[in-house]
Backbone as CSV, one residue per row, in Angstrom:
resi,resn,N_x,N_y,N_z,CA_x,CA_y,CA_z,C_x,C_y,C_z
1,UNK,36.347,-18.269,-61.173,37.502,-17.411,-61.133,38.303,-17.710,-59.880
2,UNK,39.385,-18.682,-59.989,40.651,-18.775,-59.233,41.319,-17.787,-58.643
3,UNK,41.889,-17.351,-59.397,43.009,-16.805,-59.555,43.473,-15.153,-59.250
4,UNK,43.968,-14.322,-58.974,44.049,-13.062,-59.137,43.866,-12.427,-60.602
5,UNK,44.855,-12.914,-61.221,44.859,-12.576,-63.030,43.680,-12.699,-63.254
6,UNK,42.247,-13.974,-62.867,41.327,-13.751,-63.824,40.198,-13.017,-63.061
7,UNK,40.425,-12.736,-61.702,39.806,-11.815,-61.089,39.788,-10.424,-61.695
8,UNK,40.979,-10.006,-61.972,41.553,-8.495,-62.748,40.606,-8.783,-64.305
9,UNK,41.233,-9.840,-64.448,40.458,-9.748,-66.319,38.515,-9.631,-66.260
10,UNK,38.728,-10.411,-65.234,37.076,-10.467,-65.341,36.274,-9.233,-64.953
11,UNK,36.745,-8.442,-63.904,36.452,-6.989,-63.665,36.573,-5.768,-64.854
12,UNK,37.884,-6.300,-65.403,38.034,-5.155,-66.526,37.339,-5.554,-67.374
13,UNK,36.622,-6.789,-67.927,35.824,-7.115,-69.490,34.663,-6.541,-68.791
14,UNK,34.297,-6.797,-67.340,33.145,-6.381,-67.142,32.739,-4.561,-67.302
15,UNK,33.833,-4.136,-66.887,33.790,-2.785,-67.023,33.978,-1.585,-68.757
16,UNK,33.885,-2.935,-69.230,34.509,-2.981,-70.740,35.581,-1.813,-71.048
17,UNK,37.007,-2.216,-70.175,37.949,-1.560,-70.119,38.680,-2.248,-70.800
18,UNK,39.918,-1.927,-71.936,40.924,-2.508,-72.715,42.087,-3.079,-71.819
19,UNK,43.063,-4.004,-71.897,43.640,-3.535,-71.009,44.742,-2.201,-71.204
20,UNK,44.905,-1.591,-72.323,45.267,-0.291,-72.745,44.906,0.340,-71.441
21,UNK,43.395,0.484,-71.295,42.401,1.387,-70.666,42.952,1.559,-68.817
22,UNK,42.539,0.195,-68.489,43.227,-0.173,-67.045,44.978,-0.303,-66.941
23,UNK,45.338,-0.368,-67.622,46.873,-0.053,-67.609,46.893,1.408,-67.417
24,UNK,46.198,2.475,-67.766,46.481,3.810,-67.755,45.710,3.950,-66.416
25,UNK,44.854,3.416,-66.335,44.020,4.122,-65.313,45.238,3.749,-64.065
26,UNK,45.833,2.043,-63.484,46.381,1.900,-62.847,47.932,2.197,-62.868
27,UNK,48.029,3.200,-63.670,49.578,3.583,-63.716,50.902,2.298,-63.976
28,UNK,50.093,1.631,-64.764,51.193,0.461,-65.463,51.402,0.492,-66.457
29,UNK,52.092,-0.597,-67.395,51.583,-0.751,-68.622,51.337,-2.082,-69.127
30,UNK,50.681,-2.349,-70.069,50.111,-3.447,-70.782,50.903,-4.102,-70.549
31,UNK,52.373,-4.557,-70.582,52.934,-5.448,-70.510,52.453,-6.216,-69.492
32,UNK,53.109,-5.321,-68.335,52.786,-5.601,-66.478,51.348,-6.283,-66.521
33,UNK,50.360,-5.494,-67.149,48.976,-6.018,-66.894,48.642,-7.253,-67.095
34,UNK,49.283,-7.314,-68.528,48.940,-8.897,-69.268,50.012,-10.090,-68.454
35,UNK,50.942,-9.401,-67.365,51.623,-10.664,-66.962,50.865,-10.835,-65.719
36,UNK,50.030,-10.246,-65.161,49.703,-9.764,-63.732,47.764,-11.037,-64.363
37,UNK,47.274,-10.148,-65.948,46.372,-11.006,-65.901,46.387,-12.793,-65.993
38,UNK,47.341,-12.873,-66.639,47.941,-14.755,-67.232,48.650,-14.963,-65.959
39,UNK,48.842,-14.404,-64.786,49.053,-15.182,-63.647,50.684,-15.363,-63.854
40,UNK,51.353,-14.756,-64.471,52.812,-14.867,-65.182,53.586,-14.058,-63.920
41,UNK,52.997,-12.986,-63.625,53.553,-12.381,-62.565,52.267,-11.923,-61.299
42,UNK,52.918,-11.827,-60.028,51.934,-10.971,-59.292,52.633,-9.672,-59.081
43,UNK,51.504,-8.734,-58.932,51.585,-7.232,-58.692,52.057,-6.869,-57.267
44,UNK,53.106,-5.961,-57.332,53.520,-5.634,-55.672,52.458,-5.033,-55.478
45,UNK,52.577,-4.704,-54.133,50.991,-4.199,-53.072,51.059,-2.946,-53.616
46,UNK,51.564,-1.565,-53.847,51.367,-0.738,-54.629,50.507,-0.609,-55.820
47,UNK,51.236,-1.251,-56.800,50.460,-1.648,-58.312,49.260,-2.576,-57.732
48,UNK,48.784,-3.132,-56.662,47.336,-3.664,-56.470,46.664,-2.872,-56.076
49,UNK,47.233,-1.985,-55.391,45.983,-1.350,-54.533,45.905,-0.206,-55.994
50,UNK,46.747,0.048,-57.149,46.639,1.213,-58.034,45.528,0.196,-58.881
51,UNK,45.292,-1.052,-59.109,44.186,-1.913,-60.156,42.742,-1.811,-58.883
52,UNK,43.055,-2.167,-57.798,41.911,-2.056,-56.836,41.449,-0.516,-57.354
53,UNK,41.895,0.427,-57.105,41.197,1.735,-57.260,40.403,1.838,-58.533
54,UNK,41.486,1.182,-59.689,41.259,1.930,-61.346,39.504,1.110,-61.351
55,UNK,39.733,-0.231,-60.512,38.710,-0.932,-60.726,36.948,-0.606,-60.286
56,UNK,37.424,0.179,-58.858,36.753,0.323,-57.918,35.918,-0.877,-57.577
57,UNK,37.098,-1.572,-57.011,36.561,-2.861,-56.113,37.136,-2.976,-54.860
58,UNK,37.455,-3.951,-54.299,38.300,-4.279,-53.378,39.539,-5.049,-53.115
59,UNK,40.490,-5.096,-52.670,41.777,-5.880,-52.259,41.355,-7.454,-52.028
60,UNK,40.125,-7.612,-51.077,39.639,-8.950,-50.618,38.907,-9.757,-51.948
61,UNK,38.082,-9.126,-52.943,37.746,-9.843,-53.887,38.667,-9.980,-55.127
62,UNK,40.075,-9.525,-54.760,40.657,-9.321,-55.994,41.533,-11.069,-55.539
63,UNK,41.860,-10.770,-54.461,42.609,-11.661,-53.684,42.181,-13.180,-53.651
64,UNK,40.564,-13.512,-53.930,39.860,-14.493,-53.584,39.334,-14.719,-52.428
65,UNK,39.770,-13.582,-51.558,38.842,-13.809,-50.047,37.480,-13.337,-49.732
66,UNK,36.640,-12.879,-50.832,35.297,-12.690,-50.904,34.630,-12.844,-52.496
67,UNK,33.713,-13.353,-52.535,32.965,-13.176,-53.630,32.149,-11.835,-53.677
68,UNK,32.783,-10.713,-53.660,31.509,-9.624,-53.608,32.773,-8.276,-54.081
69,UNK,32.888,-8.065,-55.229,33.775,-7.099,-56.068,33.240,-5.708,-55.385
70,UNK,32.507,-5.518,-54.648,32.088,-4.430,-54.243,33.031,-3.941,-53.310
71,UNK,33.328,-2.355,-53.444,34.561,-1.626,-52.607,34.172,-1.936,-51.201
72,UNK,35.079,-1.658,-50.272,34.425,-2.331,-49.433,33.724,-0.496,-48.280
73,UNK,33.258,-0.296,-47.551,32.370,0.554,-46.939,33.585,1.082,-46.319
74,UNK,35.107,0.633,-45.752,35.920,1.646,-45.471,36.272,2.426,-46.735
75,UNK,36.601,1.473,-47.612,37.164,2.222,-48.700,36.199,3.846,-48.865
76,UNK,35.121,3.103,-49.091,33.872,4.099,-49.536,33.730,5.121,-49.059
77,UNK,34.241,5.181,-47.449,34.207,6.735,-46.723,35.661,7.160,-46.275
78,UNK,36.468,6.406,-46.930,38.076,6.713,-46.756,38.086,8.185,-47.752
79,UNK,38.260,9.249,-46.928,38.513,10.594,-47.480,40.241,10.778,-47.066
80,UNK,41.087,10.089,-46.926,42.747,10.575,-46.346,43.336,11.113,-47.663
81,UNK,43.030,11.109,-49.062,43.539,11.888,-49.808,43.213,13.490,-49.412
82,UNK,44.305,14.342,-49.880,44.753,15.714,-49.772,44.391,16.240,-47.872
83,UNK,45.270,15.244,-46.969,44.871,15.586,-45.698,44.352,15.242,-44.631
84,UNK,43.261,14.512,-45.430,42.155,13.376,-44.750,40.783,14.488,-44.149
85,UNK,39.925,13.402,-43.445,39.051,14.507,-43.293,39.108,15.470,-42.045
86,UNK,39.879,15.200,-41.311,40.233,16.346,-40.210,40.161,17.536,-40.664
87,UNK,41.576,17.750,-42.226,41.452,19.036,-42.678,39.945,19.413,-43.330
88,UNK,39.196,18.631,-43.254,37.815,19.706,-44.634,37.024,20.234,-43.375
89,UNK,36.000,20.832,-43.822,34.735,21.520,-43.114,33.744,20.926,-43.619
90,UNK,32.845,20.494,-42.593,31.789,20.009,-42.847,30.882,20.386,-44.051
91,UNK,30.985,21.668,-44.561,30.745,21.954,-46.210,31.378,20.942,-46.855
92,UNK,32.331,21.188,-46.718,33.117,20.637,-47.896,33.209,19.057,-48.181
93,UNK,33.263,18.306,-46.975,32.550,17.018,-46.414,31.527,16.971,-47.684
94,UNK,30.240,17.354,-47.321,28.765,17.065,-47.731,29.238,17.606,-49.124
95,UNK,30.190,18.439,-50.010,30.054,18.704,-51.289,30.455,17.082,-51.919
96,UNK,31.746,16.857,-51.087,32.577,15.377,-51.621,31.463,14.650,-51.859
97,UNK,30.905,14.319,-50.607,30.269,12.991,-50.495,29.449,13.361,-51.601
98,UNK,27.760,14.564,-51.371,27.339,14.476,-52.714,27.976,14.634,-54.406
99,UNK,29.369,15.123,-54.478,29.689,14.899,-55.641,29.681,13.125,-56.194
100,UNK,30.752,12.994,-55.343,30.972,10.938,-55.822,29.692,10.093,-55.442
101,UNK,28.111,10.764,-54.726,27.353,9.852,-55.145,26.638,9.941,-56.566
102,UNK,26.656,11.494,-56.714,26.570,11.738,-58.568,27.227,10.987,-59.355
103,UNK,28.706,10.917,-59.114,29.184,10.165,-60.055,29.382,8.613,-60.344
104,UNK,29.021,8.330,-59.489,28.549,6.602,-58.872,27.240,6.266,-59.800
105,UNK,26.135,7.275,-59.750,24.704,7.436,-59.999,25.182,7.694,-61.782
106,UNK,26.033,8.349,-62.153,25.821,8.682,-63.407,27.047,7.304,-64.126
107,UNK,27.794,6.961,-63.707,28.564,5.833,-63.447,27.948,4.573,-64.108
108,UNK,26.913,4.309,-63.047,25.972,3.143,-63.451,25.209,3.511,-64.238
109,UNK,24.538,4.430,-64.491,23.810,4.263,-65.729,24.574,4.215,-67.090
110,UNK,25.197,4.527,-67.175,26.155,4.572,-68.568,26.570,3.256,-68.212
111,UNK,26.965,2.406,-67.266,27.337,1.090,-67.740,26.165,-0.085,-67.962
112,UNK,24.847,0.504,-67.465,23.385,0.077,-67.570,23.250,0.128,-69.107
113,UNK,23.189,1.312,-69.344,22.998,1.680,-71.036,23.964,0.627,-71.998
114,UNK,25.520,0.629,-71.199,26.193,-0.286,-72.205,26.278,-2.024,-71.988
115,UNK,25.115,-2.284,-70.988,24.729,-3.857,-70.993,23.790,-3.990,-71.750
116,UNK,22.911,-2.312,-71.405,21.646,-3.482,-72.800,21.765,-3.192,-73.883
117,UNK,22.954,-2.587,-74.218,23.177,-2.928,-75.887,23.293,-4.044,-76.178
C-alpha cells in the first residue's frame, strides 16, 4: 500500500465499512471518497483528519509515514472536545476514560467475531 487512496480503502475493507458507511461516518460523500480512494483527488486536511477519526487510525499511517494504523497515544488521551480536560472533574475524567475503554473492548470483539466468520 502506496498510496493514501489505498491506505483509506484498505482500512475501510478491513473494518468492513462500505464506502456508503465511511462517507457518513466522515461527513463526505461517496463521490469525494471514491476520488480520495483511486488517488483522483486528495482530501483537504479537514476531510482527513474527519476519515482519520471515522477510521480510528492515524494521520501518519494514512499518509505513509508509519506502518502501524494504530491511533496514535496523543490522539488516544486527546479529551479537547466539549472544552478539553481542564473543564471535567476528575469523576468525570475516569467515567470517559472507562467508558471508551468499554467501547474499544466491545469494539474488538465484534470485529473478532466478524473475522472468524
Amino acid at each position: 500500500m502506496h498510496t493514501l487512496g489505498d491506505r483509506i480503502k484498505h482500512l475501510r475493507e478491513l473494518k468492513n465499512l462500505t464506502q456508503k458507511d465511511l462517507a457518513s461516518r466522515a461527513d463526505l460523500t461517496t463521490v469525494q471518497l471514491s476520488r480520495y480512494e483511486t488517488n483522483d483527488r486528495k482530501p483537504d486536511p479537514e476531510s482527513l483528519r474527519r476519515i482519520v477519526d471515522a477510521l480510528d487510525t492515524n494521520g501518519d499511517y494514512l499518509l505513509g509515514r508509519t506502518s502501524d494504523p494504530s491511533p496514535t497515544e496523543e490522539m488516544q488521551a486527546s479529551m479537547s472536545f466539549y472544552g478539553g480536560p481542564e473543564s471535567y472533574t476528575p469523576d468525570e475524567i475516569a467515567m470517559m476514560e472507562a467508558a471508551l475503554k468499554a467501547y474499544r473492548e466491545q469494539k474488538k470483539k465484534l470485529l473478532d467475531n466478524q473475522s472468524d466468520k
